[in-house]
C-alpha positions in Angstrom: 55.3 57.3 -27.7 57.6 54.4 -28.8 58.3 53.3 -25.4 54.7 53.5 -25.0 53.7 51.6 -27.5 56.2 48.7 -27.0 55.5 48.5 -22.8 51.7 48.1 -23.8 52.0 45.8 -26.7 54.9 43.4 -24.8 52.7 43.8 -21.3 49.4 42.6 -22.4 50.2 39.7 -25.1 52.0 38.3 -21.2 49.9 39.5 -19.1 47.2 38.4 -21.2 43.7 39.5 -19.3 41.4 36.7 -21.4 42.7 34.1 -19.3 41.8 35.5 -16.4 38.0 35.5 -17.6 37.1 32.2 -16.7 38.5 32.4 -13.2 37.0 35.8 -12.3 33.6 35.1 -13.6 33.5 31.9 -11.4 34.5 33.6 -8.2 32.6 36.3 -8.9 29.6 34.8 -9.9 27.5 35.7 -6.7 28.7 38.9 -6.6 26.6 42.1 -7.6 27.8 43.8 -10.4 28.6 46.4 -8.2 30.7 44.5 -6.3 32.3 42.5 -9.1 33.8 45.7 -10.5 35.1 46.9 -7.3 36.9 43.9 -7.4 38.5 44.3 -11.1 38.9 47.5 -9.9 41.6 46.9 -6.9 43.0 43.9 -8.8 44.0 46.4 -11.5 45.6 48.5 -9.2 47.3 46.0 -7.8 48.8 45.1 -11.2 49.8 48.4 -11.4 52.3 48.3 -8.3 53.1 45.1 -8.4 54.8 45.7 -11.8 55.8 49.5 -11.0 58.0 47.7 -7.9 59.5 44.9 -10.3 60.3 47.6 -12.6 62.2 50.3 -10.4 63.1 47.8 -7.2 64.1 44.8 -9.9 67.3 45.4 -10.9 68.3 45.9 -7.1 67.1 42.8 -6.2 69.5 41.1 -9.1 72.5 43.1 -8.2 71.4 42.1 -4.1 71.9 38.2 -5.5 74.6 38.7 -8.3 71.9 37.7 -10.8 73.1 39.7 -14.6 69.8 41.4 -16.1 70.8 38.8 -19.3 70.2 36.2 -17.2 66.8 37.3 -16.0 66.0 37.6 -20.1 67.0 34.1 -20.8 65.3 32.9 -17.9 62.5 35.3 -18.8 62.3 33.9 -22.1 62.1 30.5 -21.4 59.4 31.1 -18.6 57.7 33.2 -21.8 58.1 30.2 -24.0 56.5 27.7 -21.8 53.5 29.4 -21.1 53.3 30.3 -24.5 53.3 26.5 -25.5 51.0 26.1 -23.2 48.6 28.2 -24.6 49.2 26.9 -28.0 48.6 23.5 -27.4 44.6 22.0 -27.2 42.9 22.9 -24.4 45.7 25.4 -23.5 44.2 28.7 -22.2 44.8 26.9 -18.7 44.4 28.9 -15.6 47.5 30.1 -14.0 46.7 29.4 -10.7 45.9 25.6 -9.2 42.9 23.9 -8.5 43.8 24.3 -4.5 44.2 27.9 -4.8 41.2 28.4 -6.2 39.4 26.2 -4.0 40.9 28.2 -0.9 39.9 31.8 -2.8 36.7 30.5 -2.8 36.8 31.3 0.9 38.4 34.6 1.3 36.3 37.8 1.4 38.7 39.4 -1.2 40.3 37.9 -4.0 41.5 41.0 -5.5 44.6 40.6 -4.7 45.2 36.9 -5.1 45.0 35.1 -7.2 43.4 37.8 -9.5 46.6 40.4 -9.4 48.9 37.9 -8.4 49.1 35.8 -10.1 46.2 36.1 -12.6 47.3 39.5 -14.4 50.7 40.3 -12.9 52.7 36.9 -12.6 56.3 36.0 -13.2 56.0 36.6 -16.6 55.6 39.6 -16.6 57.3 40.8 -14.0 60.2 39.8 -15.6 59.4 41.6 -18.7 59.0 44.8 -16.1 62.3 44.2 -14.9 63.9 43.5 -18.2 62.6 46.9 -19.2 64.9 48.9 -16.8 68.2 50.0 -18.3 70.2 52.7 -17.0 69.7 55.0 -20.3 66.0 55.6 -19.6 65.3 59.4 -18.9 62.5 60.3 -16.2 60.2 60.9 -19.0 60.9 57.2 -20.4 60.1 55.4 -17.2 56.9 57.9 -16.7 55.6 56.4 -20.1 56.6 52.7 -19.3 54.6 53.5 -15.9 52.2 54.8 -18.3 52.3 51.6 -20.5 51.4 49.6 -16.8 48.3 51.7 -16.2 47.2 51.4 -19.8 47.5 47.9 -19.7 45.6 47.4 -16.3 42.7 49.7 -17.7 42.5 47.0 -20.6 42.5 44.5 -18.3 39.7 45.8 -16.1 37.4 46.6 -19.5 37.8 43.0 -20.4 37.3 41.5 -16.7 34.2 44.0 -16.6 33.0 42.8 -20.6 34.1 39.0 -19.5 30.8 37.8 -19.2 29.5 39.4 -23.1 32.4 38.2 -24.4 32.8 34.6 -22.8 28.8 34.5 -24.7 30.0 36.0 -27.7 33.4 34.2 -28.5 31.8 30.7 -27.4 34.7 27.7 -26.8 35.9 28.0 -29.8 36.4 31.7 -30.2 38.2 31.8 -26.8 40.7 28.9 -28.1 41.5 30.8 -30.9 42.3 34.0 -28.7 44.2 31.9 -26.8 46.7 30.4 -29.7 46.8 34.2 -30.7 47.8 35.2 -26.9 50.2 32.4 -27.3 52.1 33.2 -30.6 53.0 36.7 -29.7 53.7 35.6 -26.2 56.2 33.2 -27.6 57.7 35.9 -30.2 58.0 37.9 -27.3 60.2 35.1 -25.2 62.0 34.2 -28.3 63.6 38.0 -29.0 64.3 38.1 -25.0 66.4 34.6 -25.2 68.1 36.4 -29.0 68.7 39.7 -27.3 70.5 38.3 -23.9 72.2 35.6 -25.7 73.4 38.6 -28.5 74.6 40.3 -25.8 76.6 37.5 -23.8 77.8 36.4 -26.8 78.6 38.9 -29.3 80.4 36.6 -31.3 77.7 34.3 -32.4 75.7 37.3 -33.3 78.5 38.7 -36.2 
């Protein structure tokens, strides 16, 4: 239940579903309500595979290029920190996708996929945290509750993409500003233990 607990809390502070809000309510607003939750529905499930294949295929892919799962933290962390600042910082619950993406999503017939599971709610941010979550000590019955942890996230995500449009009315500007410096704090806790943990572990030394 630890694991549990930890993959949730670390997984949704990054993947952070409030920013996505804004975003999915504009493409969406045409959309039947029907229709609208079909489409949080397969974006959530995409989440869901996207970060079960960064967490089981992950470290693969950084012993294919010779990358050290410390490095990934550190680089992890910093990506973590940045996009933590920016959600600290006025005006800061930015989208995480560009003005030209949007505009071409605008177009497609589904946009479950992307940008609103990549790389909305599963980005690099948390992929890396999915891959940094792999260690060779797990037991089957760890990585069944991280996997766990995934699907509990992407069924929080899909409540608040489904609630986005009470809550946008309820929190106002302000309120969703505040959510966002929140979002940003523990996200930036979060990339700060990453960069402490690697660099502990590179560097026992400093650490005694």
């Amino acid at each position: 239940m630890e694991i549990l607990l930890a993959t949730f809390t670390t997984l949704f502070s990054v993947v952070n579903p409030f920013s996505a809000m804004p975003v999915f309510l504009t493409m969406t607003e045409d959309d039947t309500p029907a229709h609208r939750g079909s489409i949080a529905l397969r974006a959530c499930i995409y989440m869901i595979g996207v970060l079960a294949v960064s967490f089981f295929a992950g470290q693969y892919v950084l012993n294919f290029f010779g990358i050290n799962i410390h490095h990934l933290r550190i680089a992890g962390g910093i990506l973590l920190m940045r996009s933590a600042f920016d959600l600290l910082t006025p005006g800061g619950n930015r989208s995480k996708v560009s003005d030209a993406t949007l505009d071409e999503s605008r177009h497609k017939d589904d946009i479950s996929f992307t940008p609103l599971a990549m790389p909305m709610l599963s980005g690099p941010g948390s992929m890396a945290v999915c891959i940094g979550l792999f260690t060779e000590k797990l037991s089957y019955i760890d990585m069944g509750m991280i996997v766990i942890g995934f699907a509990l996230v992407a069924l929080a995500a899909y409540t608040i993409l489904m609630s986005s449009l009470r809550l946008t009315r309820f929190l106002g500007r302000p309120g969703m500003a505040a959510l966002a410096r929140i979002m940003g704090f523990i996200t930036l806790a979060i990339g700060v233990n990453f960069l402490a943990t690697a660099i502990a572990a590179l560097f026992p030394g400093l650490s005694r």
